[in-house]
C-alpha positions in Angstrom: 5.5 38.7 43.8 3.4 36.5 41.9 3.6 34.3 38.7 2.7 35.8 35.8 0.3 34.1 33.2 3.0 33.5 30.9 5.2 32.1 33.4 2.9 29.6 34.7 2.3 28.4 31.4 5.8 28.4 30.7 6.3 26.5 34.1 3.7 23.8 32.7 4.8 23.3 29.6 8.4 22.3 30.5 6.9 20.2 33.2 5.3 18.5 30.0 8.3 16.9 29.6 9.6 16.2 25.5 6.9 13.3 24.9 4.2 15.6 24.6 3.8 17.1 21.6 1.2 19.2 21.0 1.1 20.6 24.4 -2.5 21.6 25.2 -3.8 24.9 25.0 -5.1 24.8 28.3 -6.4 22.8 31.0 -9.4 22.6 29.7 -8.8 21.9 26.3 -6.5 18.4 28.1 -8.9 17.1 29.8 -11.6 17.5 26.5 -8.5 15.6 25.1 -8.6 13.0 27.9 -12.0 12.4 27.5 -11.9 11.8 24.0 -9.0 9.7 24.0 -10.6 7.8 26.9 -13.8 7.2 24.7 -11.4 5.2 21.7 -9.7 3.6 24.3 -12.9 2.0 25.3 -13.8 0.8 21.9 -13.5 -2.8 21.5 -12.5 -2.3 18.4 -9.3 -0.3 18.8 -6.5 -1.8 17.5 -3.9 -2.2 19.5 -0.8 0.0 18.2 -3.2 3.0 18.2 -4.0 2.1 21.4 -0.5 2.2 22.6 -0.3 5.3 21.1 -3.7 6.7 22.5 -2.6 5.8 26.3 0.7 7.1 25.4 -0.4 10.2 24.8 -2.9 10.1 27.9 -0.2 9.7 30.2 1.9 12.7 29.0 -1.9 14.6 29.0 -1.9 13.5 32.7 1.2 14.8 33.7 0.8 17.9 32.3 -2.7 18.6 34.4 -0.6 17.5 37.0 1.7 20.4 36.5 -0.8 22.8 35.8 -2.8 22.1 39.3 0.8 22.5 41.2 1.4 25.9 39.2 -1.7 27.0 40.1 -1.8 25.8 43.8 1.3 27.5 44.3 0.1 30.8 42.4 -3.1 30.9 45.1 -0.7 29.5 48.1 1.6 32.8 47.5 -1.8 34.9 46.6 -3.0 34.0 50.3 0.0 33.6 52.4 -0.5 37.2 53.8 -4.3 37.0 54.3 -5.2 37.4 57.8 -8.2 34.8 59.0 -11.6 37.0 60.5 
């Protein structure tokens, strides 16, 4: 039996953990995120309790792609466990 789409995402978001809040769309739409946050990081004019707040939010972004790519590793693992090799 595989995971439905709804349960992987339900799998990632409590693998979010409570610090992230809002919790992504997608995969996609976190690592847009990422990249934007990563771009104000890098200004040198960022001051300094948004940028607590930025990297903050970057880690929580991280762990939740983290999540996702295990959901989805297992999804294709299970997918191709009974797949014979040619």
């Amino acid at each position: 039996m595989t995971p439905s789409k709804t349960t992987a995402a339900t799998t990632a978001d409590a693998d979010a953990g409570p610090d992230l809040d809002p919790v992504p769309e997608g995969y996609a739409a976190a690592v847009d995120e990422l990249e934007s946050i990563l771009r104000q990081i890098e200004d040198d004019d960022v001051d300094v309790d948004v940028l607590a707040e930025r990297v903050h939010r970057a880690a929580g972004l991280i762990d939740w792609c983290r999540g996702r790519i295990l959901t989805a590793r297992t999804a294709v693992d299970e997918a191709t466990a009974g797949l014979e090799a040619d």
